[in-house]
C-alpha positions in Angstrom: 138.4 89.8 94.2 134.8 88.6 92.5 132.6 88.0 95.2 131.9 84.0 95.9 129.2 82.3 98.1 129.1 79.2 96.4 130.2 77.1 99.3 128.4 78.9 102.1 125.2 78.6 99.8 125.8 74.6 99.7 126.3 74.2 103.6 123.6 76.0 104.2 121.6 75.3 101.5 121.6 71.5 101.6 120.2 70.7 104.9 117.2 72.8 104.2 116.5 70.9 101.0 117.1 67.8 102.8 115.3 68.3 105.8 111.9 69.7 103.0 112.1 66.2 101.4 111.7 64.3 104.5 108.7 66.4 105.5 107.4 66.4 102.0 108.0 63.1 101.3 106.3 62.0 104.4 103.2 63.7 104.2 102.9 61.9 100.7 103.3 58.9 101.6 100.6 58.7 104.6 97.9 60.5 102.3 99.2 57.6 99.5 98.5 55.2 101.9 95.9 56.4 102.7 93.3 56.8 99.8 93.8 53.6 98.5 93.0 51.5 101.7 89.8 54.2 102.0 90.6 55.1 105.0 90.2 59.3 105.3 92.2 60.7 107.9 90.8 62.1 111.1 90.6 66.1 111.4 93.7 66.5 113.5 96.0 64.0 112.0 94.9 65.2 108.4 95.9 68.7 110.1 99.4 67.5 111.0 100.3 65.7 107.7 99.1 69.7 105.8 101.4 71.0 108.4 104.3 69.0 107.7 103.7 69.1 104.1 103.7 73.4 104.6 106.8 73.0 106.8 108.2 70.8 104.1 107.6 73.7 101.5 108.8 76.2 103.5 112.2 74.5 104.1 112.6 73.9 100.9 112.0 77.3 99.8 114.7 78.6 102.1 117.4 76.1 101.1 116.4 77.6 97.5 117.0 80.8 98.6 120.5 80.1 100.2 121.4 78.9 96.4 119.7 81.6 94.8 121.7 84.1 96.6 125.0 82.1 95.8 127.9 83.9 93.4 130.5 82.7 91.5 133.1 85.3 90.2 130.3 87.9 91.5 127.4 86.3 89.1 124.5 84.8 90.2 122.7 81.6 88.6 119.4 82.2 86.7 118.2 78.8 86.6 118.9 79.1 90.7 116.8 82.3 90.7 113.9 80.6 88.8 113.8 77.5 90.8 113.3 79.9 94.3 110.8 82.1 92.4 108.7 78.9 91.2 108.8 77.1 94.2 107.6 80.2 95.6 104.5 79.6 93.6 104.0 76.4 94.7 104.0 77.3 98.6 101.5 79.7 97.7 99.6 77.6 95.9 99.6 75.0 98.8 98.7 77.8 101.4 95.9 79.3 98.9 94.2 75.4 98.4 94.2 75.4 102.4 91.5 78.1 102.5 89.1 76.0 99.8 86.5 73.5 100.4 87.5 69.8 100.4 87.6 68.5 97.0 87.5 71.6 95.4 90.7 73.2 93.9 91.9 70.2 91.6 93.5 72.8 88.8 95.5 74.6 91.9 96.8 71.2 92.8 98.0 70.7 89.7 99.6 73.8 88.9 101.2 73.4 92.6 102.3 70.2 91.5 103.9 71.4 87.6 105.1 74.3 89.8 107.0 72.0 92.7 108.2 69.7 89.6 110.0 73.1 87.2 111.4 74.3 90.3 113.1 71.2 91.1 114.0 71.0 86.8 115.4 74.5 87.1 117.6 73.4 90.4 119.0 70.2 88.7 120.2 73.0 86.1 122.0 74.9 88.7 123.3 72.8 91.1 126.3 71.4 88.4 127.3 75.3 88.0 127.9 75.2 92.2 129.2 71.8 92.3 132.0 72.9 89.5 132.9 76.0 91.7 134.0 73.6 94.2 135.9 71.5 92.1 134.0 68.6 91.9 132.7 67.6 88.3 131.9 64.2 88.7 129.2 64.9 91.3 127.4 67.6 88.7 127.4 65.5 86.1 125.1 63.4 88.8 121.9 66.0 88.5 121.9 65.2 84.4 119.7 62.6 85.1 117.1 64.0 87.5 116.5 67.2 85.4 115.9 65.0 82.2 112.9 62.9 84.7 111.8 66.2 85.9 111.9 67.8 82.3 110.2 64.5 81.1 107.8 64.5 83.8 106.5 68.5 82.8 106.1 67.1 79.5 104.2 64.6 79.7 101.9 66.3 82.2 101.7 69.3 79.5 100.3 67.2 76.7 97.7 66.0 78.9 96.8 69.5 79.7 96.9 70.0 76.4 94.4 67.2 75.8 91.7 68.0 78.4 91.6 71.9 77.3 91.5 71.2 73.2 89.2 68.4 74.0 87.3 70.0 76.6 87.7 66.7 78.9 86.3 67.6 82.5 89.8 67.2 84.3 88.6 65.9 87.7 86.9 63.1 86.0 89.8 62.4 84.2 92.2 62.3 86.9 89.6 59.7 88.5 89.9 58.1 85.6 93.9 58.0 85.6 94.1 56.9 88.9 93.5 53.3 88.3 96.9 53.3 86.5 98.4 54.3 89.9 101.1 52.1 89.6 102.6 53.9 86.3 101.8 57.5 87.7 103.6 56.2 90.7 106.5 55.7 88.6 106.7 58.7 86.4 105.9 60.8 89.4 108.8 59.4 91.9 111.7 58.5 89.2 113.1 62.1 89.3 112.4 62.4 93.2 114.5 59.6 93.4 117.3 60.6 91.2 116.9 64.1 93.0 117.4 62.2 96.6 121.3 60.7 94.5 122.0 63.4 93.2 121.6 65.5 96.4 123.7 62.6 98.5 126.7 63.4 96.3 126.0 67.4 96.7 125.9 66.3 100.5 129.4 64.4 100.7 130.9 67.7 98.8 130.0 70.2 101.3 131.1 67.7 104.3 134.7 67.2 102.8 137.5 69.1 104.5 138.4 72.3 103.1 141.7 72.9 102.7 143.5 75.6 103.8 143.1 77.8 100.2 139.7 77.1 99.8 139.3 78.4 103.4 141.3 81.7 101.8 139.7 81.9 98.4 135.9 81.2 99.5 
């Protein structure tokens, strides 16, 4: 009998993922708060938000690895595999910016940021293969939509890329210059979070559904 890990990769899996976005997401939203009001954190509480925010990663890059390791019929996913490797980038990417000097290290950020963003594309793109292995089809077809934000997202932040190196823009001027359209790059940045977040509610119901007695035998 094929090897298969798919629903001990989910269990495990989930509540690390779960557990990074509320970390994450809440060391985002106090330095969001923040910058606007002007009002710079002090050393130690700007210390605990980086913390949470590296805690965040890290969980988040163990749950990947419970679903990289999955099998199904002995095969492993590829787009599960590429979602750990890149999210390994971006922890250390966000480990490396530590070490710089404040307001330095704007390009890292934002290859930590396409990084964090493909890893979660690549994941949407794998999750559907796990969620089929355990029979339920309507929940995949629930991560189509955040891979085509995340997807659109790496697009979008490509042809600007693409703009401030053929134009030879200075990109921290230009991101100063974006950020009085916070409210859109609010938008375009959080859309496939929050389809992420649905999506992963379904996943979350799957693996908390009894198993019955031939699942128990077959997985």
């Amino acid at each position: 009998m094929a090897l298969e890990t798919h629903r001990r990769a989910i269990r495990n899996g989930l509540p690390r993922v779960v557990a990074a976005l509320v970390l994450l997401g809440l060391s985002l939203a106090v330095q969001a708060l923040a910058e606007p009001l002007g009002l710079p954190l002090p050393l130690w509480p700007a210390r605990a938000v980086w913390a949470a925010g590296a805690l965040g990663s890290g969980a988040m890059l163990m749950g990947l690895l419970e679903f990289a390791r999955a099998r199904v019929g002995g095969r492993a996913s590829a787009q599960l595999a590429a979602a750990f490797l890149l999210w390994s980038a971006e922890l250390a990417l966000r480990l490396y910016r530590a070490s710089l000097e404040p307001g330095t290290g704007e390009v890292f950020g934002l290859i930590e940021l396409l990084c964090a963003n493909a890893a979660m594309a690549s994941l949407c793109g794998g999750m559907p293969w796990l969620l089929r292995a355990q029979r339920a089809p309507r929940e995949a077809a629930t991560w189509l939509l955040p891979r085509l934000l995340f997807v659109l997202f790496l697009l979008c932040a490509g042809a600007l890329a693409a703009w401030v190196r053929l134009d030879g823009i200075d990109l921290a001027h230009e991101l100063d210059t974006l950020s009085g359209s916070a409210a859109t790059l609010w938008v375009l940045f959080l859309a496939p979070w929050a389809a992420l977040v649905r999506s992963l509610r379904a996943a979350v119901r799957v693996a908390s559904r009894t198993q019955s007695t031939a699942e128990i035998l077959t997985g």
